[in-house]
N, C-alpha and C positions, 0 to 999 in steps of 0.2 A: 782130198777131193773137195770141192767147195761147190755150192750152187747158188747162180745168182739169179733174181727175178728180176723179169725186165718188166718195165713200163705197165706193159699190158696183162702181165700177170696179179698187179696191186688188187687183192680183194679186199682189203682194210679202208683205206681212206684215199684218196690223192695224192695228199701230202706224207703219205706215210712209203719210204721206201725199206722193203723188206730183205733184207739178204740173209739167207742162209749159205751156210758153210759148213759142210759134209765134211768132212776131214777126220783123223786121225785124234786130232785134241781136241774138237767139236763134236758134242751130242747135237743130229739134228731136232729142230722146234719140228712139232705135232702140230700137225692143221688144227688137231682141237684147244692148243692153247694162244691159236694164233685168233681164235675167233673167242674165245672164252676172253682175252685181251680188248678185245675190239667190244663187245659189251661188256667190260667194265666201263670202256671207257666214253660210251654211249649210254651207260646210266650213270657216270659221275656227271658229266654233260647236265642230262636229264635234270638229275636232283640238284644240280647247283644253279640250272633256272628255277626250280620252285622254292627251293630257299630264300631266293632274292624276292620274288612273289611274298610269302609268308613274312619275310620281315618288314618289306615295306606296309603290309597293312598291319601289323603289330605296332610301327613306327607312327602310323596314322592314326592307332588307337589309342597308343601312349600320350600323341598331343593334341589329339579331341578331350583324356580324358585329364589333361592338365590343364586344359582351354576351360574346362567345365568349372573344376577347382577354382581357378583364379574368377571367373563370374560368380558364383558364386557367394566367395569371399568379396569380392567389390559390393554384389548387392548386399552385403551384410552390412560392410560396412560405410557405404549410403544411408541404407536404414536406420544406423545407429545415428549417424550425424544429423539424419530427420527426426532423431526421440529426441536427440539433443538440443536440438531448436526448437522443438516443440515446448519442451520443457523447460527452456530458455522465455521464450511468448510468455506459457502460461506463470512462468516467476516473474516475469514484466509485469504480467493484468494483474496479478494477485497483489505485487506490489503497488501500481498505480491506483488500484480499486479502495487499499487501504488507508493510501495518502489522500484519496478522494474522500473516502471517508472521516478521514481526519482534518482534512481540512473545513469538509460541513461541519463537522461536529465541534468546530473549533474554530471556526472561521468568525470577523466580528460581527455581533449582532446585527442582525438588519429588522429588527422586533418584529419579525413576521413568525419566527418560531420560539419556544422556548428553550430555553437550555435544559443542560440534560446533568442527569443525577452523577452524585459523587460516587465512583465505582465502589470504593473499599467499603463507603459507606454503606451501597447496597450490599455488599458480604454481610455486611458485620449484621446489617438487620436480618433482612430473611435467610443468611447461611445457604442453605442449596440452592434456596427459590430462584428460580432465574430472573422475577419481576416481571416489569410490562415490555411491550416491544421498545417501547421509548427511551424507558431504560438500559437497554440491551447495548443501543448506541451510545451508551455515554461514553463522555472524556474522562478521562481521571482528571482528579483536581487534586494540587500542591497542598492541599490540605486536609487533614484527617479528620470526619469527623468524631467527636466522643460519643459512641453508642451508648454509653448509660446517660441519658436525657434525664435528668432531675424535673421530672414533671410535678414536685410539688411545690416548686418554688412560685412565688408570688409575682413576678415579672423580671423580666430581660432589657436589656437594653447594650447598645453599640452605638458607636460615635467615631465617623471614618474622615480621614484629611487624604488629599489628595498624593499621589505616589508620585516621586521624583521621576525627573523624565520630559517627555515630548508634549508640550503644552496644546498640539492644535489636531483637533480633531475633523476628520471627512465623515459622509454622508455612511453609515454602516457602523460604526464605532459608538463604544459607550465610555465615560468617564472610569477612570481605573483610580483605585480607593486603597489604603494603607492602614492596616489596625496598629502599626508600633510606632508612629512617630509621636510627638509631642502632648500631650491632651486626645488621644485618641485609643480605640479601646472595643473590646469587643466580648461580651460574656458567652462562652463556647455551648453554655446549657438551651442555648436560648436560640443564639445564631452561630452562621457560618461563615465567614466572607471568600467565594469560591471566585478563582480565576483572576482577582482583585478587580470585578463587575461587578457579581451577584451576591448581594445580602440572603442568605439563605433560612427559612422561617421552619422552627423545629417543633413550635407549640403553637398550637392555634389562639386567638384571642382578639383584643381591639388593640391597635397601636399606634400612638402617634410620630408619623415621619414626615419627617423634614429633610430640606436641602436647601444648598445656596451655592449661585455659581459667580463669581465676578469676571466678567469678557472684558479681554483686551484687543476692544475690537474700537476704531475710529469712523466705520463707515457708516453710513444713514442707511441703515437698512434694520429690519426686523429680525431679533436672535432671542435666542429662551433655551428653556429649557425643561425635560418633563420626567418626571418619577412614575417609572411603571412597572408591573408585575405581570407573572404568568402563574398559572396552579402547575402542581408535576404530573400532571395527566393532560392537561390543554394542550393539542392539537392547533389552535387556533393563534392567531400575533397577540401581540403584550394587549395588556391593558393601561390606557394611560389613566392612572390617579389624579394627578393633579399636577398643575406644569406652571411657568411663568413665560411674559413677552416683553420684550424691550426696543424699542423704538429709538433711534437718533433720532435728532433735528439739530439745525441751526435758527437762529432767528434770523429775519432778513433784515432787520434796520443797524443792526448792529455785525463789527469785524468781529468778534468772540468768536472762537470755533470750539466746537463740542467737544468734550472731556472722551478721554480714550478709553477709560474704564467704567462698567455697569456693572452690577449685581444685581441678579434676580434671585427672590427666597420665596420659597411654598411652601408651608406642612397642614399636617391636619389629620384628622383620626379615619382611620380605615380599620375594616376586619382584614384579618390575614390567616390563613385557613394552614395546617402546619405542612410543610412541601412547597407554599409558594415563594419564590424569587424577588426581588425587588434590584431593581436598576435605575442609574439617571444617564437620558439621555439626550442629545442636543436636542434643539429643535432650530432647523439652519432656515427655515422661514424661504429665503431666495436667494438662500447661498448655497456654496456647497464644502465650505470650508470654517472652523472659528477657531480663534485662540483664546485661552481664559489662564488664570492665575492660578499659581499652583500655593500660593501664599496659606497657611493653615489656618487665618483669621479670615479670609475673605470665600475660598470654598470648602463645602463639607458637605457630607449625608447621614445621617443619622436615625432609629429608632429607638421607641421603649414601649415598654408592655401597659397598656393600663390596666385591663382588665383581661385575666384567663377565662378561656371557654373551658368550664368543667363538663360540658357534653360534646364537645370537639373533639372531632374522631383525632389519632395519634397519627403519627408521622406513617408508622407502618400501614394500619388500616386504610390512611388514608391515598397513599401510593405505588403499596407494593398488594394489598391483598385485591 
């Protein structure tokens, strides 16, 4: 025997059509497993909408919280790239500041300041002492001085020729000087010749210095030249010692025209206190250019000791303490 449900007997679904079959080789279904069915399959339903719920805001947390990650890492490495340019700038200024610095410190006289001390030299004198601020900025100079200064010796003397090279000097420059070429010469106990500028004064005393410049110069104008000095603590521009001037002319009645070469010579006796400097420098009168002869008989500079001050403070005393 078989039983079928028609249409209007469906308690399950719509779409669900139920036949039983009452027979012989058929157990019939229990109303209670035909509904115990029907909520299974009304809470698989159920729960497979709130799983799809539940993943999509897991979904949404997983790529909020990879959203984060990767900002994160970006403003990092922003930031990084901002130390690095920071630090890039401040290795620009640190280096521009020092090439500024070097170049004052080294740039050609304009005798408005003095030059600055020999660094090793200041080691070798005061060891730790750092010295004055003046000193602080110094250049090093190509040359070493001898720290044991033979202060009992009876005088010094140096005798400079002019250094191969570029004969014509502009407005800021000073004449550049050679202690080894032919008849020239330089006692280390006494002097220095720093930068091949500066005569460098290591014992105080009276000295007489000299110079001479020969200009190869043809034009009617006023050129010379002057011997000056700084102390190693002066703040202030050079001192000029003593200088020479030189005038063209032509005569007007006559075709001769003026010889192309002059020399001018100054010396004379000066105190020199032990630290101060001595330089020759042009004097361009209403030019701003000259050229002069590098010939070792026609220009030179020179000093020598006459007399030592035996109460003249020492080089130390007198610049580092």
């Amino acid at each position: 025997m078989s039983i079928t449900m028609s249409n209007d007997k469906q308690l399950l679904h719509p779409d669900v059509h139920c036949h039983v079959d009452v027979s012989e080789n058929h157990k019939p279904m229990k109303m209670s497993d035909v509904q115990r069915l029907a909520m299974l399959r009304a809470k698989a339903k159920s729960e497979s909408g709130n799983f799809s719920c539940v993943d999509f805001f897991k979904t949404l947390l997983f790529i909020a919280t990879v959203c984060t990650f990767a900002f994160v890492f970006y403003r990092i490495a922003v930031l990084q790239q901002d130390v690095d340019s920071l630090s890039r700038r401040l290795e620009v200024l640190r280096t521009t500041s020092l090439d500024d610095a070097y170049r004052r410190n080294n740039r050609p006289c304009n005798c408005t300041v003095p030059p600055y001390y020999n660094r090793r030299f200041r080691r070798s004198l005061s060891g730790t002492q750092q010295g004055s601020e003046d000193a602080s900025g110094a250049a090093a100079s190509n040359n070493a001085i001898d720290p044991q200064i033979h202060s009992s010796s009876d005088g010094f003397s140096a005798h400079l020729r002019p250094v191969e090279g570029n004969t014509t000097l502009t407005e800021g420059q000073l004449f550049k000087w050679s202690a080894h070429k032919n008849h020239s010469f330089i006692e280390p106990a006494g002097f220095e010749l720093l930068d091949d500028q500066y005569l460098f004064v290591q014992v105080a005393g009276y000295y007489f210095i000299y110079s001479q410049i020969t200009f190869n110069d043809s034009l009617t104008r006023t050129i010379g030249h002057q011997m000056v000095s700084w102390g190693c603590r002066s703040s202030q521009g050079a001192t000029i010692l003593m200088g020479t001037s030189l005038t063209q002319q032509t005569r007007p009645d006559t075709d001769l025209s003026h010889t192309k070469k002059d020399s001018g010579y100054t010396g004379g006796v000066v105190y020199l206190a032990a630290g101060d400097y001595l330089a020759v420098r042009p004097d361009f009168g209403q030019t701003s250019k000259i050229e002069y002869a590098r010939l070792a008989e026609n220009t030179f500079f020179g000093a020598f000791m006459i007399k030592k001050d035996a109460r003249g403070k020492s080089l130390k005393e007198n610049c580092f303490n």
